[in-house]
ZADO-1210 file (C-alpha; in nm, 4 decimals, padded with zeros to 6 digits):
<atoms>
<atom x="-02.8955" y="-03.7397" z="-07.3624" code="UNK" pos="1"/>
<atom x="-02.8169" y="-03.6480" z="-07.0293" code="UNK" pos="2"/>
<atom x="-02.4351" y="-03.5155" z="-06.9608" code="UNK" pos="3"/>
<atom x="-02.2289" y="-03.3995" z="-06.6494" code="UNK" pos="4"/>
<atom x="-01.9398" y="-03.1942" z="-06.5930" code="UNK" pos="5"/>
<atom x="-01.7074" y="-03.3619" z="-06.3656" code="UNK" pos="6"/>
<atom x="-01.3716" y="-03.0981" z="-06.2355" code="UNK" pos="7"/>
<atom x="-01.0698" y="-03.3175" z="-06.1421" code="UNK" pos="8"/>
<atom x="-00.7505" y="-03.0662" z="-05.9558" code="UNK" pos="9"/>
<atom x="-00.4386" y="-03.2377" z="-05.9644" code="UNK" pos="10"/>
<atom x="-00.1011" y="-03.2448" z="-05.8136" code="UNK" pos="11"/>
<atom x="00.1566" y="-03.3870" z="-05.9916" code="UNK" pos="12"/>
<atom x="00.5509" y="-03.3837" z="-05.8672" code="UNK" pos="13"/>
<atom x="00.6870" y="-03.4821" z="-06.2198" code="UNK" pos="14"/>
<atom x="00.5670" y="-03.5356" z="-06.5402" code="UNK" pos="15"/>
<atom x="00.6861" y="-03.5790" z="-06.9253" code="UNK" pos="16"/>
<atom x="00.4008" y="-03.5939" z="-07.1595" code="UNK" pos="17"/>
<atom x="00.5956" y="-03.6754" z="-07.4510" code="UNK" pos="18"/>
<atom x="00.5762" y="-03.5388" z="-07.7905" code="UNK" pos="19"/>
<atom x="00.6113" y="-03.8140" z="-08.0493" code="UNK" pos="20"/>
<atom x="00.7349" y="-03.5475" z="-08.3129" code="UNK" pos="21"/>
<atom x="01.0729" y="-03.5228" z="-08.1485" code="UNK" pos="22"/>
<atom x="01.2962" y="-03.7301" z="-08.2373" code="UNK" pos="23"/>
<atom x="01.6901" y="-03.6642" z="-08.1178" code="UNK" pos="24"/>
<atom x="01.5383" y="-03.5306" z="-07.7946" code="UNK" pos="25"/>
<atom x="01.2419" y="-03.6050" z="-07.5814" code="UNK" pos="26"/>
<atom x="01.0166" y="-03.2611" z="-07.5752" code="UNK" pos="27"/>
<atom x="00.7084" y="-03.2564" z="-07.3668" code="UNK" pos="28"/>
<atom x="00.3577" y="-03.0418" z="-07.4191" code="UNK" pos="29"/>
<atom x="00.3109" y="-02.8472" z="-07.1962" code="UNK" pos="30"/>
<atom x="-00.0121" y="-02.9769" z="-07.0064" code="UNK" pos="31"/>
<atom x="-00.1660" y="-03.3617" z="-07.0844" code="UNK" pos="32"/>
<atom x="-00.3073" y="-03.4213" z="-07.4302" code="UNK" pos="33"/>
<atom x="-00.6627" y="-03.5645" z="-07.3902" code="UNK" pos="34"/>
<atom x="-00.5071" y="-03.9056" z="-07.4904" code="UNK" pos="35"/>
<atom x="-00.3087" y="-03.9534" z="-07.1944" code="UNK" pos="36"/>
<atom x="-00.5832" y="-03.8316" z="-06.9865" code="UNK" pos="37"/>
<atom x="-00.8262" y="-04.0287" z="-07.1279" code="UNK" pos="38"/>
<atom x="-00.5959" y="-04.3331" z="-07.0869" code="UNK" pos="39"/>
<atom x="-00.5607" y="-04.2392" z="-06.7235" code="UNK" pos="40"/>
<atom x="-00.9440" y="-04.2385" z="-06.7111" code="UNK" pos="41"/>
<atom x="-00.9123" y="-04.5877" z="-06.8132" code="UNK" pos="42"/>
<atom x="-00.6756" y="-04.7042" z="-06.5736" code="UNK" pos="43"/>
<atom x="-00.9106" y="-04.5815" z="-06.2719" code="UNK" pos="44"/>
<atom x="-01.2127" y="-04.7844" z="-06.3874" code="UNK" pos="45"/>
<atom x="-01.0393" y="-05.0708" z="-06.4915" code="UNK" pos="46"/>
<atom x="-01.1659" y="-05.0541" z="-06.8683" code="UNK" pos="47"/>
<atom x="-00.8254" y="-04.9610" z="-06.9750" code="UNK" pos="48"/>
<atom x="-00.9171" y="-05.0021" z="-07.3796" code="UNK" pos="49"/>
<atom x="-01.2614" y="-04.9480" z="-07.4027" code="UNK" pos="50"/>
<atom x="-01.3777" y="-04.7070" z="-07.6860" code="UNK" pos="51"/>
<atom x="-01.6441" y="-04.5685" z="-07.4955" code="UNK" pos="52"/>
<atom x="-01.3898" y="-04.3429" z="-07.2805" code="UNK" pos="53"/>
<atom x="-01.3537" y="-04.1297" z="-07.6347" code="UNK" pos="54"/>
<atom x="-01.6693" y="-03.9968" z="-07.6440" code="UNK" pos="55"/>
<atom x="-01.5601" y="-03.8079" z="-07.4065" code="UNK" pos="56"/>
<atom x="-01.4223" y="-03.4364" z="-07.4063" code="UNK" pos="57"/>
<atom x="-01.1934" y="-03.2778" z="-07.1741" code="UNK" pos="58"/>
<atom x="-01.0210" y="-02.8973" z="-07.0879" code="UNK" pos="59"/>
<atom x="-00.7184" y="-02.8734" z="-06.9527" code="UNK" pos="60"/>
<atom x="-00.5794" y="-02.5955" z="-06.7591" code="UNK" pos="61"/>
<atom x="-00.3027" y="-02.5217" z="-06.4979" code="UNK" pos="62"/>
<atom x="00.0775" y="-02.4999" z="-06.5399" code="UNK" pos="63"/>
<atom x="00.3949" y="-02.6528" z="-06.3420" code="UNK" pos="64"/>
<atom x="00.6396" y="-02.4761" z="-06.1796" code="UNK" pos="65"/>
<atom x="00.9441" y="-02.5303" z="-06.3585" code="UNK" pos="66"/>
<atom x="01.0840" y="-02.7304" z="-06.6605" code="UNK" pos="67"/>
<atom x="01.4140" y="-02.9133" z="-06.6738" code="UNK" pos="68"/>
<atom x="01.5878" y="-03.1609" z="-06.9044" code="UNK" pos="69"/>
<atom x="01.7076" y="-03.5084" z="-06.7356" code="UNK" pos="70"/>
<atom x="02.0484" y="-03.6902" z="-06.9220" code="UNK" pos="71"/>
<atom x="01.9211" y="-04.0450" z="-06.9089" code="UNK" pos="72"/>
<atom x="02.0199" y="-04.3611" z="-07.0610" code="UNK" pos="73"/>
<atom x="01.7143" y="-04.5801" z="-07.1535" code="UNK" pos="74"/>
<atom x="01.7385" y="-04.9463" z="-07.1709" code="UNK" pos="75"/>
<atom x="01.4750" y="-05.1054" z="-07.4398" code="UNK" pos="76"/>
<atom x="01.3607" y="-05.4198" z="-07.3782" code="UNK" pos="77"/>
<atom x="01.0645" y="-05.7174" z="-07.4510" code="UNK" pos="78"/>
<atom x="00.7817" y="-05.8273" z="-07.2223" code="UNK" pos="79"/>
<atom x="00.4833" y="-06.0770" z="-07.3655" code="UNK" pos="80"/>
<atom x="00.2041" y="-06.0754" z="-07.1434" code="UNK" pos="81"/>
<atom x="-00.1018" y="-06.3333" z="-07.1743" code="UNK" pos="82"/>
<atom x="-00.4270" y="-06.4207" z="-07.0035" code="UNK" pos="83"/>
<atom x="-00.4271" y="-06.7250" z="-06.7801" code="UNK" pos="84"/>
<atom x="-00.6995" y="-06.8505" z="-06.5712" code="UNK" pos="85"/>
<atom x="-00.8506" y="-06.5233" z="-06.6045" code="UNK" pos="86"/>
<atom x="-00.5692" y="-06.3541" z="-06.4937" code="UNK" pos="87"/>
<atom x="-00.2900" y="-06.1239" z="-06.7462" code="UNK" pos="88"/>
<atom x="00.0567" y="-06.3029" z="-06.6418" code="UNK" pos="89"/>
<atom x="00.3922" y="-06.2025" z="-06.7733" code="UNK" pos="90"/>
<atom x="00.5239" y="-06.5267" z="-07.0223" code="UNK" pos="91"/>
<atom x="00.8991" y="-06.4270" z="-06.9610" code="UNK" pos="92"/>
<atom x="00.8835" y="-06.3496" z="-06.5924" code="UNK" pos="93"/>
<atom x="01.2364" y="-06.5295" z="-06.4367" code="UNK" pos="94"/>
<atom x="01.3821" y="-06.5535" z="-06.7833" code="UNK" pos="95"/>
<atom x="01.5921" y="-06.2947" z="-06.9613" code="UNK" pos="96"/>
<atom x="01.5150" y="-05.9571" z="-07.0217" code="UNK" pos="97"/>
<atom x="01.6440" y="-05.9433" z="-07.4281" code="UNK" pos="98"/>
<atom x="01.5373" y="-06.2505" z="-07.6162" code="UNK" pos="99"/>
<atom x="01.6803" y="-06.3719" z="-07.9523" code="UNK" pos="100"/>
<atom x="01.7260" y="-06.1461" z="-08.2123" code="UNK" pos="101"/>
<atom x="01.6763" y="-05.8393" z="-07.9496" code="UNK" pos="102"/>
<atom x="01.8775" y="-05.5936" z="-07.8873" code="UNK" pos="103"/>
<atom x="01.9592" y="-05.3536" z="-07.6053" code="UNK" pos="104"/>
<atom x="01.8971" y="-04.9907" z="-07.7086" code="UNK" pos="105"/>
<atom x="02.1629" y="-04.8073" z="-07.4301" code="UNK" pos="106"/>
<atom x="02.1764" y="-04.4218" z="-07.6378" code="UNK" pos="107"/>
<atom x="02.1541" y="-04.1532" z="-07.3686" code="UNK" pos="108"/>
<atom x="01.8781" y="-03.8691" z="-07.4799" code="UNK" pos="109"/>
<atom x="01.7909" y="-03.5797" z="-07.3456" code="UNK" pos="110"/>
<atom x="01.4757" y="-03.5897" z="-07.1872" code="UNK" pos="111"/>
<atom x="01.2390" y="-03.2570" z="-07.1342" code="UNK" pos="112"/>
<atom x="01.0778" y="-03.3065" z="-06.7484" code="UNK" pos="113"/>
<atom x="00.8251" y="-03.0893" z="-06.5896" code="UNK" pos="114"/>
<atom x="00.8352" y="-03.0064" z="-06.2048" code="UNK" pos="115"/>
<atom x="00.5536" y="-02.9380" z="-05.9146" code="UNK" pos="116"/>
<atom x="00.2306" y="-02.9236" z="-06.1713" code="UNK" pos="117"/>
<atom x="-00.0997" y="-02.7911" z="-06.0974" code="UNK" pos="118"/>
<atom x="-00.3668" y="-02.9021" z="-06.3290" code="UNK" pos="119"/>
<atom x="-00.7122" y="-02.8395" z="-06.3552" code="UNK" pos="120"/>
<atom x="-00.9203" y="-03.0747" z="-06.5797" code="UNK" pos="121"/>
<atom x="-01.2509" y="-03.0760" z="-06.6694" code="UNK" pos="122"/>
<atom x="-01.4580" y="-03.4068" z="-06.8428" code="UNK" pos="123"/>
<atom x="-01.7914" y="-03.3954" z="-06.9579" code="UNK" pos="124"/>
<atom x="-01.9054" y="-03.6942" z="-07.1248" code="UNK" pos="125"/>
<atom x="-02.2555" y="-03.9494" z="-07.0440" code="UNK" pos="126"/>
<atom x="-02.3785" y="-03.9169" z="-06.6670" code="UNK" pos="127"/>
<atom x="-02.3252" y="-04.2927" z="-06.5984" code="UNK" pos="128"/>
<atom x="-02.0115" y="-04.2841" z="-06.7499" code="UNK" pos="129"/>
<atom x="-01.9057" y="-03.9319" z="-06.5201" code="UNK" pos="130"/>
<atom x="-02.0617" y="-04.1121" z="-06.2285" code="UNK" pos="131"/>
<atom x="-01.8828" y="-04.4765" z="-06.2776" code="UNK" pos="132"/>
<atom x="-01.5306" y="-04.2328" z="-06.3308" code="UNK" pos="133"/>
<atom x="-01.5888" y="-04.0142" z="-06.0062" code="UNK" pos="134"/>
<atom x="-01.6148" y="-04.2947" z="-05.8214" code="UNK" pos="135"/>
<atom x="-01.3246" y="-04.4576" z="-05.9189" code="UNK" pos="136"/>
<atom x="-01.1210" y="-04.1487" z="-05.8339" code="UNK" pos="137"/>
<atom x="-01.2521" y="-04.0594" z="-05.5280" code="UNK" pos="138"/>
<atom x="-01.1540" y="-04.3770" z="-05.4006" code="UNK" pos="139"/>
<atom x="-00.8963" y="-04.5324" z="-05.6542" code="UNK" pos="140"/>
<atom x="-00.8086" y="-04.8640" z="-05.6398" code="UNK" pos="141"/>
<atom x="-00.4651" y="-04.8103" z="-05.7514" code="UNK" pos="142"/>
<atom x="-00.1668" y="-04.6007" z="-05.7832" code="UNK" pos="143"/>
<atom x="-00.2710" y="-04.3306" z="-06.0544" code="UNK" pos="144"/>
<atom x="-00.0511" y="-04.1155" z="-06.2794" code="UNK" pos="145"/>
<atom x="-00.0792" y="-03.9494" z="-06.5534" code="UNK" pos="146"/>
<atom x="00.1658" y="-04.0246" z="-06.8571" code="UNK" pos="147"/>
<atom x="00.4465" y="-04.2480" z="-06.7624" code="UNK" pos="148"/>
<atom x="00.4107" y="-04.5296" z="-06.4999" code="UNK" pos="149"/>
<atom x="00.6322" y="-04.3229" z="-06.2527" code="UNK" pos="150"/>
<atom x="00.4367" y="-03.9843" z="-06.3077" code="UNK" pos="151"/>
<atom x="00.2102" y="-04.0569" z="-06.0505" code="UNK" pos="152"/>
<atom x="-00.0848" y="-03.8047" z="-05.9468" code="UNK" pos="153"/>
<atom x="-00.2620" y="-03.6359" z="-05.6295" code="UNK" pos="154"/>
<atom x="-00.6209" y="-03.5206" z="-05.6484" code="UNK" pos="155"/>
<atom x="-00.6743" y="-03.3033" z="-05.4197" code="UNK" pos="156"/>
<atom x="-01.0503" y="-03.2239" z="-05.5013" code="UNK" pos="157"/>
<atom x="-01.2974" y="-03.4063" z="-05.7343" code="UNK" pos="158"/>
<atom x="-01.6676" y="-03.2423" z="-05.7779" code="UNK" pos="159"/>
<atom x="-01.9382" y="-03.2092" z="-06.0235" code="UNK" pos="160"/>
<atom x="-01.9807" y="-02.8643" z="-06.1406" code="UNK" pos="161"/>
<atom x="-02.1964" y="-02.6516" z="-06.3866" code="UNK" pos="162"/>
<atom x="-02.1380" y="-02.3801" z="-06.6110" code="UNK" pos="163"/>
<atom x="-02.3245" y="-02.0941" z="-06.7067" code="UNK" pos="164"/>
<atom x="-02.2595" y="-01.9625" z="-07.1294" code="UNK" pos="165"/>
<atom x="-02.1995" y="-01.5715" z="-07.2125" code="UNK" pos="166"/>
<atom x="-02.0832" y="-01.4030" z="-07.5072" code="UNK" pos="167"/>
<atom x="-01.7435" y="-01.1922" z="-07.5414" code="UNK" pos="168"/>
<atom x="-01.6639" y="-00.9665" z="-07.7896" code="UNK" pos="169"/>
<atom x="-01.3191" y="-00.7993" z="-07.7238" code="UNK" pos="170"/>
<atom x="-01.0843" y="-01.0598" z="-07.4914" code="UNK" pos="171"/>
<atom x="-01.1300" y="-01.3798" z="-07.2864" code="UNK" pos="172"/>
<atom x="-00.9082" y="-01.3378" z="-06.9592" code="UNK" pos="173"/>
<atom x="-00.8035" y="-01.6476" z="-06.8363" code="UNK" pos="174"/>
<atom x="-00.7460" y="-01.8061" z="-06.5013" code="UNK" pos="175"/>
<atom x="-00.4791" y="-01.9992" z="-06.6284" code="UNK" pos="176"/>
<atom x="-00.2442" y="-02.1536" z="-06.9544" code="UNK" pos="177"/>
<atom x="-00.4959" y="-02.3673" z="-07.1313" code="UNK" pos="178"/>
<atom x="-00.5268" y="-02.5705" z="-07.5329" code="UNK" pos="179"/>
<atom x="-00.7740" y="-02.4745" z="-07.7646" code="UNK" pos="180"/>
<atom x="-00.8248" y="-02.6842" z="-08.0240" code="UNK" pos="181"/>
<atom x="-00.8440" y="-02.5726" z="-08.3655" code="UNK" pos="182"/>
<atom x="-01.1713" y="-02.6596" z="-08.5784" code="UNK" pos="183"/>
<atom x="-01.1610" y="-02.7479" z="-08.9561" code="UNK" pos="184"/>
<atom x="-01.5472" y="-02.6085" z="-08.9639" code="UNK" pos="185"/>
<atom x="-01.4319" y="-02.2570" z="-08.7817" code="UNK" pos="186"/>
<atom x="-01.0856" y="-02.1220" z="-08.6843" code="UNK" pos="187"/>
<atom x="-01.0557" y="-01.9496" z="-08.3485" code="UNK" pos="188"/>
<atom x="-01.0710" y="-01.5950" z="-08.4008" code="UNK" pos="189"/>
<atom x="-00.7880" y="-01.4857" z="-08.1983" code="UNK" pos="190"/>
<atom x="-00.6158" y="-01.1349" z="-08.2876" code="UNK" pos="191"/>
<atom x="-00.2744" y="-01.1783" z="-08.0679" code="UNK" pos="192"/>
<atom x="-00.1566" y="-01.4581" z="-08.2934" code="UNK" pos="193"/>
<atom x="00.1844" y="-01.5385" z="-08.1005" code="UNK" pos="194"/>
<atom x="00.0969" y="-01.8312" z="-07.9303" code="UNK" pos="195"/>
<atom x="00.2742" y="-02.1605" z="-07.9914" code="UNK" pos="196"/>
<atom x="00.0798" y="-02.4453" z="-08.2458" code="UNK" pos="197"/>
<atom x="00.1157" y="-02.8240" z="-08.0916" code="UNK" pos="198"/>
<atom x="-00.0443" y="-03.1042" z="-08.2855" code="UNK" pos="199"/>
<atom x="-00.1134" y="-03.3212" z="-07.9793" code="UNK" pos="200"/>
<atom x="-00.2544" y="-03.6662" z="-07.9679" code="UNK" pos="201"/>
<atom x="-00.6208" y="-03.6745" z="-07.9312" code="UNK" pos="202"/>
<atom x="-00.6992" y="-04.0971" z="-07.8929" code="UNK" pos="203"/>
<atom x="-00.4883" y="-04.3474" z="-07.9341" code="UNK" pos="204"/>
<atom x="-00.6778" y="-04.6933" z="-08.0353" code="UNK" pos="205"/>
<atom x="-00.5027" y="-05.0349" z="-08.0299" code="UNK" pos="206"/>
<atom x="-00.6473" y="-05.2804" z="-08.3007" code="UNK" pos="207"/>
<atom x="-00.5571" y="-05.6544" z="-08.4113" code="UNK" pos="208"/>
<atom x="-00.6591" y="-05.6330" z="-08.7849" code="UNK" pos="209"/>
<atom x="-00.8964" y="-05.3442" z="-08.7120" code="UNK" pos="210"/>
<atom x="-01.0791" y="-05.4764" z="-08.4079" code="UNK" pos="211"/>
<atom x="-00.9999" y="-05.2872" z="-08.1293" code="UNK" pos="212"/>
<atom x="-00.8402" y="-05.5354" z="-07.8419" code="UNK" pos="213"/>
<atom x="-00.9912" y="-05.5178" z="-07.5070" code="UNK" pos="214"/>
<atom x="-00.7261" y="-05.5797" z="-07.2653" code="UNK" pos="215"/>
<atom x="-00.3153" y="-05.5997" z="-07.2734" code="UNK" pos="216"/>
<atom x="-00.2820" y="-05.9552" z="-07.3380" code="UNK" pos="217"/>
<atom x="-00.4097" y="-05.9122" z="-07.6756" code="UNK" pos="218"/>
<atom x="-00.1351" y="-05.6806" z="-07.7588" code="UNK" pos="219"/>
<atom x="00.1391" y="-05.8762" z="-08.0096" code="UNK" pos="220"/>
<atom x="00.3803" y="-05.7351" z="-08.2569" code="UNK" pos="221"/>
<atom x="00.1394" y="-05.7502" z="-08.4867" code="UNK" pos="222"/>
<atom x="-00.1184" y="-05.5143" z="-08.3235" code="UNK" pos="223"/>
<atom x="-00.1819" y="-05.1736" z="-08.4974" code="UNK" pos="224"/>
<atom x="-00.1548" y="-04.8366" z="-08.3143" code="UNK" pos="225"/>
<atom x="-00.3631" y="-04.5632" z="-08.4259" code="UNK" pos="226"/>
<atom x="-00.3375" y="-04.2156" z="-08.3171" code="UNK" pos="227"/>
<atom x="-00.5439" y="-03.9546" z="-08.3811" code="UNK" pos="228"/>
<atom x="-00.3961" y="-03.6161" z="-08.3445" code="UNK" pos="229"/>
<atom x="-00.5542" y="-03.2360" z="-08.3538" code="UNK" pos="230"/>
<atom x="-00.3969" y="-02.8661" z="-08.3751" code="UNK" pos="231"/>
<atom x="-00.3866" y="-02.6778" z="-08.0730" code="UNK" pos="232"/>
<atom x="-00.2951" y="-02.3238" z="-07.9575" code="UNK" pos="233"/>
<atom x="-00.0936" y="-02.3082" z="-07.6239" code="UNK" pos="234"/>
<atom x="-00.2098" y="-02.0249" z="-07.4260" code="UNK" pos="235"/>
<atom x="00.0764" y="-01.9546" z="-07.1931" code="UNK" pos="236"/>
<atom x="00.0307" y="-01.7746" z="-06.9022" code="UNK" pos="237"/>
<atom x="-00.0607" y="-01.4489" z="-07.0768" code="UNK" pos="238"/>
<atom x="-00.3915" y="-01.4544" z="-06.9488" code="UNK" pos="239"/>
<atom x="-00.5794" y="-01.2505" z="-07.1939" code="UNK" pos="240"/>
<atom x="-00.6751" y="-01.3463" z="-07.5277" code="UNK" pos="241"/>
<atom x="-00.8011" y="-01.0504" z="-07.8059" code="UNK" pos="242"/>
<atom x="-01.0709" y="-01.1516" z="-08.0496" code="UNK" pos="243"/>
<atom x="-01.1315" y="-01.0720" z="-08.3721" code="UNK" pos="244"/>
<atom x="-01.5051" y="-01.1976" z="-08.3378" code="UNK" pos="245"/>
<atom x="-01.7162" y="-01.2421" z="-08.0227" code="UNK" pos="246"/>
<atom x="-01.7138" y="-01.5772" z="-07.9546" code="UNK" pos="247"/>
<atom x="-01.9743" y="-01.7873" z="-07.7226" code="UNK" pos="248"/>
<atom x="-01.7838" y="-01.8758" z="-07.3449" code="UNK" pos="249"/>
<atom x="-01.8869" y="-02.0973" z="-07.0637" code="UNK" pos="250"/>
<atom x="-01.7840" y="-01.9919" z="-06.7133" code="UNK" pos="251"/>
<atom x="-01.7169" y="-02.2357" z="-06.4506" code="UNK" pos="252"/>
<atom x="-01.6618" y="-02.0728" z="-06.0900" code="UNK" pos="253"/>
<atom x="-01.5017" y="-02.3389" z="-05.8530" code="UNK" pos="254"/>
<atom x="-01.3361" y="-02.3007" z="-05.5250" code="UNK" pos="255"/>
<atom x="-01.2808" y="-01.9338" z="-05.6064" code="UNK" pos="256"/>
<atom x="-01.0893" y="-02.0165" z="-05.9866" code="UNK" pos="257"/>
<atom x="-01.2841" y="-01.8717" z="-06.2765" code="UNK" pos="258"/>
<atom x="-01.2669" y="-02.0570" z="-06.5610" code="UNK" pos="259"/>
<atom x="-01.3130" y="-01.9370" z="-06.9329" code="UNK" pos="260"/>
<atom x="-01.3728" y="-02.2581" z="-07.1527" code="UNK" pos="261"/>
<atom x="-01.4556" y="-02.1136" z="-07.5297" code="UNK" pos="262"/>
<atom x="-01.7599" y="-02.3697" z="-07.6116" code="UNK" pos="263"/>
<atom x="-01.6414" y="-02.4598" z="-07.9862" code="UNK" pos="264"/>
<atom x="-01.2759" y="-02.5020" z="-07.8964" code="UNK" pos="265"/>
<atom x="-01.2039" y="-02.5064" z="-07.5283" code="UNK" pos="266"/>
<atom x="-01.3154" y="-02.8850" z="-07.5139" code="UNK" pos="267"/>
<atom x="-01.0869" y="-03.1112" z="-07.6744" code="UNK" pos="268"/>
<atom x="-01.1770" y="-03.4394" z="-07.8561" code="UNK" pos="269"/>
<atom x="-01.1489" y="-03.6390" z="-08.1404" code="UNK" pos="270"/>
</atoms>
């Protein structure tokens, strides 16, 4: 089966990619989870809930500038969407925002924000899949963004790229903070254990009685969402990690960035 590597470098002004585990507060991770990007991914193509997109796998790198917590009061409220002559319409547009039996959630929460990120992502995955996604983000045919609706992105270059595989015995310095995924099969062997442990989401799957829906006007309040999530380490920006066993590395050089991607847990998916 024939794959590609496709390398996506972002700009993104604001972002919150929000970690459900928090409860009193709204914390963020620290770079994307491969669910949001992969639900980005979606978005581009226009095949928003299609299961293919998770046989995907992705490695995230890059950072943002600052981090910040935003005061906000969030307003909570119902929208039923349904497909009409081929078309999704919103069933309560004109009418009022909180139906019967709904109401208003006005609590303010502290809300963890990131500023000015610079993100690196790579996605490997089926060439005509790779192909159909480059194309839709070279020339999008929408507004894209990357978590919440408002967290909108810039690419500033999209390329395919190739990688060449070494072995390392003693450290892997990296360009930049990245995840590495933690295997079941095979922990990572890392000897400065000090890095912070996220269990991020992975894929996220909407089902009505366990058949995946294919677009948003399937979605009712009966409709099941399941979330798959995996340990990762955070890497920080202390760029080199000491092993306690060589480990196998590809090496991606692109636009003068080397990038370290450990092959058994430097991609992330499901």
């Amino acid at each position: 089966m024939d794959t590609k590597t496709l390398y996506l470098e972002i700009f993104q002004p604001f972002a919150q990619y929000r970690n459900l585990f928090t409860f009193y507060y709204a914390q963020t991770f620290p770079l994307p989870p491969p669910s949001t990007i992969i639900g980005m991914l979606q978005n581009a193509t226009g095949r928003y809930y299609d299961t293919e997109f998770w046989d995907l796998k992705v490695s995230i790198h890059g950072g943002f500038e600052s981090v910040f917590w935003n005061y906000q009061q969030l307003i909570k409220g119902g929208t039923e969407l349904s497909k009409k002559d081929g078309k999704i319409v919103l069933l309560n547009q004109n009418l009022p925002l909180y139906g019967n039996g709904l109401t208003s959630q006005r609590s303010p929460v502290y809300q963890q924000e990131l500023f000015n990120g610079h993100l690196f992502i790579f996605i490997r995955g089926k060439e005509a899949l790779i192909d159909e996604i480059h194309g839709a983000l070279k020339n999008p045919r929408k507004i894209l963004y990357l978590g919440r609706s408002e967290d909108v992105i810039f690419i500033k270059d999209i390329k395919e790229v190739h990688s060449e595989k070494k072995t390392v015995k003693r450290n892997i310095w990296m360009s930049y903070p990245t995840y590495i995924q933690e295997q079941k099969e095979r922990k990572f062997p890392i000897k400065n254990v000090k890095y912070p442990v996220y269990s991020i989401p992975l894929k996220t799957v909407f089902k009505n009685k366990e058949i995946p829906i294919k677009n948003k006007s399937e979605i009712t309040k009966g409709t099941d969402r399941e979330t798959e999530f995996g340990s990762v380490i955070y890497t920080g920006y202390d760029y080199s990690i000491y092993l306690n066993d060589k480990v196998e590395v590809e090496r991606i050089d692109v636009n003068g960035n080397k990038f370290k991607i450990p092959v058994e847990w430097g991609w992330l998916h499901a």
